[in-house]
C-alpha positions as CSV (number, residue, x, y, z in Angstrom):
1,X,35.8,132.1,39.5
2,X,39.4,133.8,39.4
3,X,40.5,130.7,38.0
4,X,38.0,131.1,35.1
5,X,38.1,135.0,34.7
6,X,41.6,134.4,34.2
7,X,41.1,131.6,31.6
8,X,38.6,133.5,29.5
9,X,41.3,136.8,29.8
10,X,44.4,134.8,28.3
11,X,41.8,133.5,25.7
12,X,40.9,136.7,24.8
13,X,45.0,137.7,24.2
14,X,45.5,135.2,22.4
15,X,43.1,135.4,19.9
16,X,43.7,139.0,19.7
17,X,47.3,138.4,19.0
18,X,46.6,135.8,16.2
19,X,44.1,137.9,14.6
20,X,46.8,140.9,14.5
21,X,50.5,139.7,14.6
22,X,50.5,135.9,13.5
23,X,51.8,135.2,10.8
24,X,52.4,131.7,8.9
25,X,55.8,129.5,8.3
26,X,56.7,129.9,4.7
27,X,59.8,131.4,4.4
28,X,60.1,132.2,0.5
29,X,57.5,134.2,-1.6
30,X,54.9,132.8,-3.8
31,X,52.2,133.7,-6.1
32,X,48.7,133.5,-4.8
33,X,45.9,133.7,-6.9
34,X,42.5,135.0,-6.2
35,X,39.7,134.1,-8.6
36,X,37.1,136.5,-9.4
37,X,33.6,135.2,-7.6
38,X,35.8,133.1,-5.1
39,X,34.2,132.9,-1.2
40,X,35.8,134.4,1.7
41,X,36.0,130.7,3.1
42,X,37.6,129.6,0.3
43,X,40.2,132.1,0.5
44,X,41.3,131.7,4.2
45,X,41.5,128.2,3.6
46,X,43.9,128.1,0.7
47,X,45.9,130.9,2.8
48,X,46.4,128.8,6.0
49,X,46.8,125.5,3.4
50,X,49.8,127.2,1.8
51,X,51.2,128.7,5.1
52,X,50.5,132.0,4.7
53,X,48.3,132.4,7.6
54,X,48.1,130.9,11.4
55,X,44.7,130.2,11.2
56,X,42.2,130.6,9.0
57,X,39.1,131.6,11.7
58,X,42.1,134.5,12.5
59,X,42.0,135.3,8.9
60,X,37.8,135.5,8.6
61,X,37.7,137.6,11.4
62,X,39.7,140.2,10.3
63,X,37.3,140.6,7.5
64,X,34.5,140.7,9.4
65,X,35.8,143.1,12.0
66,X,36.9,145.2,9.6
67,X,34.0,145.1,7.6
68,X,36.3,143.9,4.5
69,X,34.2,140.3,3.3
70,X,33.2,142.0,0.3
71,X,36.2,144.0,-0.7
72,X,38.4,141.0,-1.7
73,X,39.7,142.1,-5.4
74,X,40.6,139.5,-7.8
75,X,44.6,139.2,-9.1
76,X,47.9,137.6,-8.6
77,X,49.8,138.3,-5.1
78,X,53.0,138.1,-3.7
79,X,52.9,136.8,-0.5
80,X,55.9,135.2,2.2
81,X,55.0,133.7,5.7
82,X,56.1,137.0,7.1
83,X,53.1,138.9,6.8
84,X,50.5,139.5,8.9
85,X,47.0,138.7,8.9
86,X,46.2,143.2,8.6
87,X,48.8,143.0,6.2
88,X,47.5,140.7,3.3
89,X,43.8,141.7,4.1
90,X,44.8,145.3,3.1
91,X,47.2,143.7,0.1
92,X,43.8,141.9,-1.1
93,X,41.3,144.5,-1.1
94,X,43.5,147.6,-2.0
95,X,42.8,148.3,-5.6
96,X,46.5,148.5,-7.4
97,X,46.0,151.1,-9.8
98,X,45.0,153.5,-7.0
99,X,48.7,152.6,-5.2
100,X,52.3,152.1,-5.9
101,X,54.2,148.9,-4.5
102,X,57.7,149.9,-2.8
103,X,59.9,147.6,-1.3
104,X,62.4,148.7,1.3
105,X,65.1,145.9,1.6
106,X,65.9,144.9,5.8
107,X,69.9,146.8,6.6
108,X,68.4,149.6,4.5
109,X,69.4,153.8,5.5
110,X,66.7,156.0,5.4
111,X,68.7,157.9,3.2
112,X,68.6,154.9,0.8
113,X,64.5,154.6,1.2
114,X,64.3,158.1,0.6
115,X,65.9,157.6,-2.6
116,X,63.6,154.8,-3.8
117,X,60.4,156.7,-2.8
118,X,62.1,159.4,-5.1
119,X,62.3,156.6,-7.8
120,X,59.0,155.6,-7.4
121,X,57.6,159.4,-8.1
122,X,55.4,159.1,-4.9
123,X,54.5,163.0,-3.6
124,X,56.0,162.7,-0.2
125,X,59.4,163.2,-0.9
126,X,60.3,166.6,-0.7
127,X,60.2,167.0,3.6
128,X,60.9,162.6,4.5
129,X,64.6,163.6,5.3
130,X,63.6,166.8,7.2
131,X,60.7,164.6,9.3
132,X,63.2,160.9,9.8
133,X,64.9,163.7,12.1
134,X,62.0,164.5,14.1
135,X,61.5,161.1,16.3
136,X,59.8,163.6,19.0
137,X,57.5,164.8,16.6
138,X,56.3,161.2,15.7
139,X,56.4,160.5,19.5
140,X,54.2,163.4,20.2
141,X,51.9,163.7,18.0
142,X,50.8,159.6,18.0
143,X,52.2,158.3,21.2
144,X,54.3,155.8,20.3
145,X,55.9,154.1,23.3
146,X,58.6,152.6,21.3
147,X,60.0,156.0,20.9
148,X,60.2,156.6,24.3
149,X,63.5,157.5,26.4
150,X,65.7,158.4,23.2
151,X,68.3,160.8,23.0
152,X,67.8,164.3,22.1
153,X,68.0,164.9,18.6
154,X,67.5,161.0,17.6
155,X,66.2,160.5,14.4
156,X,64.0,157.5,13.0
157,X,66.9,155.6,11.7
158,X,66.5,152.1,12.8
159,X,62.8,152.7,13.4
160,X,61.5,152.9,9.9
161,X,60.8,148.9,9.1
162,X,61.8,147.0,6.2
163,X,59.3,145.7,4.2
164,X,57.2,145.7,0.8
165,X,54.4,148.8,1.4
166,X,51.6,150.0,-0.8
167,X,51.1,153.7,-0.8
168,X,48.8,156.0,-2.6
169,X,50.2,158.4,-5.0
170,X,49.6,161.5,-3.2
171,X,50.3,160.2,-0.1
172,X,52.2,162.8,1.8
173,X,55.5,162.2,3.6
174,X,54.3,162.2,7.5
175,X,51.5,159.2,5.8
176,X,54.7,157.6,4.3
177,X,56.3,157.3,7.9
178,X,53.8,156.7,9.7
179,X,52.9,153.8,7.9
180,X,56.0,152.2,8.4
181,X,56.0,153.1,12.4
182,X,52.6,151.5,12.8
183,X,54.3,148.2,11.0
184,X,57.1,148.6,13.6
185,X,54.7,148.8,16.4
186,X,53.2,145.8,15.1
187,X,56.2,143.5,15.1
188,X,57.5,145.0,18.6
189,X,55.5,142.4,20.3
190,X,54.8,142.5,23.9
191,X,56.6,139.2,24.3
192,X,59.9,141.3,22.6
193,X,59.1,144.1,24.9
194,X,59.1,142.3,27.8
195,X,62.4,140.7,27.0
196,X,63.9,143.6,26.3
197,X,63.1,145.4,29.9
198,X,64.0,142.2,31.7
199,X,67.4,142.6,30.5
200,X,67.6,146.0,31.2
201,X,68.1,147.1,28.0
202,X,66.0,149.9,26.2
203,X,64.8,149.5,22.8
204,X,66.8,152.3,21.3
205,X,70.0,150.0,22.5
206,X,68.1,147.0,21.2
207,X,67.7,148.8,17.3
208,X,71.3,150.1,17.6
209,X,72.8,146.6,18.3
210,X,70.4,145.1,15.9
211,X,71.5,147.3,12.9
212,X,74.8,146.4,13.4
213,X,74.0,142.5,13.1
214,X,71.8,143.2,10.5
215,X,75.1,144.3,8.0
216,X,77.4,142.1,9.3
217,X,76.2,138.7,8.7
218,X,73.4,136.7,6.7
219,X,72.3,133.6,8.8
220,X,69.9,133.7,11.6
221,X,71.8,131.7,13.4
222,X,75.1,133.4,12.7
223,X,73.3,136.7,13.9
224,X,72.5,135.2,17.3
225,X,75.7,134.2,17.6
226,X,77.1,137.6,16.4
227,X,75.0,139.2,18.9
228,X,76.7,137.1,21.8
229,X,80.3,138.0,20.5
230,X,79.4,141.8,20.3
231,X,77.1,141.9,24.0
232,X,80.0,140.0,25.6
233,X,82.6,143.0,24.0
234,X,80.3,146.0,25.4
235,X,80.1,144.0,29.2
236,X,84.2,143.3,29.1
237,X,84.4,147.0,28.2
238,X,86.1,146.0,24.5
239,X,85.6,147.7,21.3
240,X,82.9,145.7,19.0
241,X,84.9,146.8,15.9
242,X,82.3,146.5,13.7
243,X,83.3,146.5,9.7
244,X,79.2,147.5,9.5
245,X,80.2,151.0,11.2
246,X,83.2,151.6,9.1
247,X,80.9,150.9,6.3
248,X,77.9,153.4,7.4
249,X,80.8,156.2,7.9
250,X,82.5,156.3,4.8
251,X,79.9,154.8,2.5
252,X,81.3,151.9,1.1
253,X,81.7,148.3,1.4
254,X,85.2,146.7,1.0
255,X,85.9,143.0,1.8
256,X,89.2,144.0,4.3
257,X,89.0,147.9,5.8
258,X,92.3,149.8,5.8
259,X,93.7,150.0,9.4
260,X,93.5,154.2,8.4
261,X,89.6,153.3,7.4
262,X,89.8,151.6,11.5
263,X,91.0,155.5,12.8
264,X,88.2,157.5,10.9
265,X,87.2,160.1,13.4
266,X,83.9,159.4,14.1
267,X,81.4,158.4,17.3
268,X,80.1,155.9,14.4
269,X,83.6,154.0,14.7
270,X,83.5,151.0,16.8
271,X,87.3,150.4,16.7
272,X,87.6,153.4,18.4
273,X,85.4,153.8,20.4
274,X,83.6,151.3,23.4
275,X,80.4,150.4,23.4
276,X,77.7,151.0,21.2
277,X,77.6,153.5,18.6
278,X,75.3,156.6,18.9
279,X,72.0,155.3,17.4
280,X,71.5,152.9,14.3
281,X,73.1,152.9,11.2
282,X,70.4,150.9,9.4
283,X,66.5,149.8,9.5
284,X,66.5,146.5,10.8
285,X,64.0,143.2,10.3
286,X,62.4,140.8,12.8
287,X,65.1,138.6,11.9
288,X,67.9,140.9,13.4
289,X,66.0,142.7,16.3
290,X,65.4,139.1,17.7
291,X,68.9,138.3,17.5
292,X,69.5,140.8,19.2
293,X,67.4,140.7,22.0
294,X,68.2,136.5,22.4
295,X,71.7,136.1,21.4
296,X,73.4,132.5,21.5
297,X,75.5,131.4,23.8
298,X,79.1,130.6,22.4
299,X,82.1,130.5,23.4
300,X,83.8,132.2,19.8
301,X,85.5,135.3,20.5
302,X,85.9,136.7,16.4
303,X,84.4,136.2,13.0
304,X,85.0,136.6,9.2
305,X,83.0,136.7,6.2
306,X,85.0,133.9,3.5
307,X,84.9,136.9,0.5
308,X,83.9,134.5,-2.1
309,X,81.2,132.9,-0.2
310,X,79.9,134.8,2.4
311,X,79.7,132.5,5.3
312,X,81.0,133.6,8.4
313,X,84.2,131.5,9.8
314,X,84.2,131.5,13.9
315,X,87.2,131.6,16.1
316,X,87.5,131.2,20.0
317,X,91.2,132.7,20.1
318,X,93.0,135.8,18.4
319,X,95.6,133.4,16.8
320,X,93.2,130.7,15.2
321,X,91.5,134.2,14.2
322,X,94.5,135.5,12.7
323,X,95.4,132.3,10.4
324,X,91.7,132.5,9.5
325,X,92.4,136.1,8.0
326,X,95.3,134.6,6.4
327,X,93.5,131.1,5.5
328,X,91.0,133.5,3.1
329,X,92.6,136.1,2.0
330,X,91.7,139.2,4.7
């Protein structure tokens, strides 16, 4: 009976889970095309055929739950892989003149979403800086648990998640952030969670490290292996020197940093100081956080970026790191 309580219990997660944080394997965007008069059926198959959905039973019932079947809106979409099942059920049957599409690109500030939501002339503008300051607020007034156990003062930075949004035009600028705190929530998923307490780590550490990756190489793979280089620096008590944090203080990107940009004075400056930095420096995607929470093993020591190309050049010693520098141009 245990056997089978247990059984039916596991079934019941994991349905639950593919109904509200699946997602399917395309990696690009496409254009998805909804026909006026076309079935629910119809739809969720062509979604799960093109890989935009786990499962198309996942998909219908959503719709059903949600009491969405007959709110499907005929038009052209752009969809990825990335998104949820929630996500393209409320893309589908969210009438477009009545929102505005905004896209917040992953390594973004919230000083640099703020100013697009300006751009986009939604209302909730005039008090998002005052409020991305107010983390206890948020953790207050809607319990979330991911904002548990930060330091006083913290603001949202690295908490506000990178994607493509639709929001009303009045919405106000509490609506705006809450929005994106309920996608984070989302994409925390117990799985990451776990992980995260296992290593002892809390997920304010976990978003920090993660925002740094996020700005200092492209790959997924080079980020895993990023994350490895900068853990092992924080456990041998080194400096991560992180060009990403020179960047965040002054403002700018440059392909080589001044050795007067590495002496700023600043708790932001990893050359100067240990460890990680206060907080983020940057709103991170899935991408990132997961590098950061399962780094790759490796035995490199440094990296570069090549400048003309962007790919990152690894080295296991200082020397064979130096001629590197040398080798392209840094």
């Amino acid at each position: 009976m245990l056997i089978l309580l247990a059984v039916v219990i596991g079934g019941f997660y994991y349905f639950y889970n593919q109904v509200y944080y699946s997602h399917g394997n395309y990696a690009e965007k496409k254009i998805f095309k909804i026909k006026k008069g076309e079935g629910n059926a119809g739809i969720a198959t062509r979604l799960k055929n093109e890989n935009l959905i786990s499962g198309k039973i996942y998909f219908y019932y959503y719709l059903r739950k949600n009491k969405l079947t007959n709110k499907i809106l005929p038009g052209e979409y752009e969809f990825s892989g990335k998104l949820t099942i929630p996500e393209i059920a409320h893309i589908i049957t969210q009438k477009k003149d009545d929102s505005i599409k905004v896209t917040f690109p992953e390594g973004w500030t919230t000083k640099e979403m703020e100013l697009r939501i300006k751009n986009n002339e939604l209302s909730g503008t005039d008090k998002f800086s005052e409020l991305v300051k107010s983390a206890d607020y948020f953790k207050e007034t809607y319990n979330y648990d991911f904002l548990d156990n930060l330091p006083e003062g913290a603001s949202l930075e690295g908490f506000l998640f990178p994607d493509t949004y639709f929001f009303a035009k009045n919405i106000t600028a509490e609506g705006i952030i809450k929005k994106m705190l309920d996608n984070f929530d989302r994409k925390l998923s117990d799985d990451l969670n776990g992980e995260i307490k296992r290593q002892g780590k809390s997920i304010y550490e976990i978003m920090t490290m993660a925002s740094i990756i996020e700005n200092e190489v492209r790959t997924e793979d080079d980020r895993k292996t990023i994350s490895d280089i900068f853990w092992g620096r924080i456990r041998t008590g080194q400096p991560l020197q992180s060009c990403a944090t020179l960047a965040y203080i002054l403002g700018v990107n440059k392909k080589q940093y001044s050795f007067e940009d590495t002496r700023v004075n600043s708790p932001y400056n990893t050359y100067l100081n240990k460890g990680l930095p206060p907080g983020p420096i940057s709103n991170s995607g899935l991408i990132s956080i997961k590098a950061a929470i399962y780094p790759i093993k490796t035995d490199y020591n440094y990296f570069l970026s090549d400048p003309e190309t962007g790919q990152t050049i690894f080295s296991k010693t200082i020397e064979e790191h130096n001629a590197n520098k040398v080798k392209y141009g840094l």
